[in-house]
N, C-alpha and C positions, 0 to 999 in steps of 0.2 A: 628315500625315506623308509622303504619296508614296507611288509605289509600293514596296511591301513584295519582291516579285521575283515567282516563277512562281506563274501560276494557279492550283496547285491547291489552294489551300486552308492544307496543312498548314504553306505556307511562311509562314503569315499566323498561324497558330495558335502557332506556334513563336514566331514576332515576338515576340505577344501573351506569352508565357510568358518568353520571356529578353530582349527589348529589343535583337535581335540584328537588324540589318536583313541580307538575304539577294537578292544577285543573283542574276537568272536563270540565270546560267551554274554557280553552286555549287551550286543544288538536284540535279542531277543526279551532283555528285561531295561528300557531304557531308565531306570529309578537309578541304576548302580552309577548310569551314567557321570551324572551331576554337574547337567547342563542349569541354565536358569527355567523357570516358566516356561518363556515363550517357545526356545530352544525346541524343549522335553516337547512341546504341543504339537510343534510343527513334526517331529521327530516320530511322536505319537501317529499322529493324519498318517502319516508317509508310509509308516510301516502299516496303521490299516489297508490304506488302496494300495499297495505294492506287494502283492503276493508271487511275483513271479522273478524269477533273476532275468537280468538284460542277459542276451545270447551274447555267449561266447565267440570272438569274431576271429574266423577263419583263417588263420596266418597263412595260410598256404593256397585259400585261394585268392587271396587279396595277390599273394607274390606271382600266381600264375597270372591273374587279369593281370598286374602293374608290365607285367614281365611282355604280353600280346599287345598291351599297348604301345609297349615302347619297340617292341619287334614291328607295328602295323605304322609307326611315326617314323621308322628309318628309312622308307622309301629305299630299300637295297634289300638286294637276294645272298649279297654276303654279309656274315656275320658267323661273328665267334663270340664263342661264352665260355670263359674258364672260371676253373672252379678249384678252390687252395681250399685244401681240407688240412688243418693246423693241428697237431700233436695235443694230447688232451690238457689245457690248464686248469682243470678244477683243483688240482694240491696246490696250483700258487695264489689263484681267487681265493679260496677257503683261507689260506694263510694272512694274505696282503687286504682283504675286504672290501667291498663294494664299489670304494672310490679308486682304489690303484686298479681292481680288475677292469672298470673302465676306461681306464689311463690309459691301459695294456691294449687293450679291443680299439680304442681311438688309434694308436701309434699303427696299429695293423692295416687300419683303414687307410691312413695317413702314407703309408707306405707305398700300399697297391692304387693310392690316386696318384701319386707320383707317377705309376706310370701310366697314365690313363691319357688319354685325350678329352677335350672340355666336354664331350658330348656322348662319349662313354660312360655306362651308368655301374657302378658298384650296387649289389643287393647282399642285406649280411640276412643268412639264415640262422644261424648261432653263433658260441662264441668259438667253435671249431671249421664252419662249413662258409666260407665268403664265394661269392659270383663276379662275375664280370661280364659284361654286355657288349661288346664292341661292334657298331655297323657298320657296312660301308668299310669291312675292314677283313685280310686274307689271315689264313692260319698261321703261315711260317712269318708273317710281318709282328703279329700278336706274342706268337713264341720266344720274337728275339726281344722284343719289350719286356720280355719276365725271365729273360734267361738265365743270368745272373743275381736273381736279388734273394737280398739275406734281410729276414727280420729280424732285430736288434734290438729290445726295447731294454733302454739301462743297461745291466751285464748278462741279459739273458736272453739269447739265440734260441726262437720258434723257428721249432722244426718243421715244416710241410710237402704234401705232396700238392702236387698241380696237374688236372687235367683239362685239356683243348678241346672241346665241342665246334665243330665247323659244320655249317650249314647254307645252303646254297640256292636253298627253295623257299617261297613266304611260307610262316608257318600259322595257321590257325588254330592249333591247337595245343596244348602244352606237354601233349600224352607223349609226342617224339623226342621232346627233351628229356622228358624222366626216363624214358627208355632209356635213353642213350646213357642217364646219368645213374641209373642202374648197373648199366653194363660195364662203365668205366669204373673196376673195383679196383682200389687203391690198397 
């Protein structure tokens, strides 16, 4: 849909309730709005008691918790994580809009579960940066699963690079991952 208008929340809540989309500039004066009455009242309240924006939730460490969880539910010391870092598609998103660039991002996904196992977890960090989890699973076994594969969405072949993170000891922390994923410059 876009953006809905100001961050804070309620102008998203309201969205969601009347189908009204709400620029930045009329959160602040709800008159330009031209909701009904009761609308404007409650709209009024809301903006009185709500002086603060809801925090911004932490994409990276939701992925690092999501990520120790599913590392502490494998029950195994082996595990690989690869990591396909995709050629940049902003000139075709930009071009093709919101709905094909999601098409695109879907087929990507779609690809790399193809070679997954049911219990293998996919993490997309953007629409350049995808993960792969595998427990319970050795490096060269991982490697030859992704050895050969070509993304093909429609007549247009994404280019990538792919790197193997193996690790052999439980991990508690997410600091050795980044390291490592630091140091694997592509």
């Amino acid at each position: 849909m876009g953006r809905v208008g100001a961050h804070d929340g309620f102008s998203f809540l309201l969205f969601s309730y009347t189908g009204y989309k709400i620029a930045p500039e009329q959160v602040d004066k709800p008159e330009k709005i031209g909701f009904s009455q009761g609308i404007r009242s409650i709209f009024l309240k809301e903006m009185e008691t709500t002086n603060q924006r809801p925090p911004i939730p932490d994409v990276f460490e939701e992925f690092t918790n999501q990520f120790l969880r599913d590392v502490k539910n494998s029950l195994s010391t082996e595990m690989v994580l690869t990591h396909f870092y995709f050629q940049d598609l902003s000139q075709y998103f930009k071009l093709l809009g919101e709905q094909k660039s999601g098409e695109i991002l879907e087929e990507l996904k779609s690809v790399i579960q193809a070679h997954l196992r049911p219990y293998d977890k996919l993490y997309v960090l953007n629409s350049r940066s995808f993960l792969t989890f595998c427990p319970d699973c050795r490096l060269d076994i991982v490697k030859s699963r992704f050895d050969e594969v070509i993304f093909q969405v429609n007549h247009l072949i994404i280019d990538y690079e792919i790197k193997f993170l193996e690790f052999t000891e439980p991990l508690d922390s997410f600091q050795p991952v980044y390291e490592k994923l630091l140091k694997a410059h592509f």
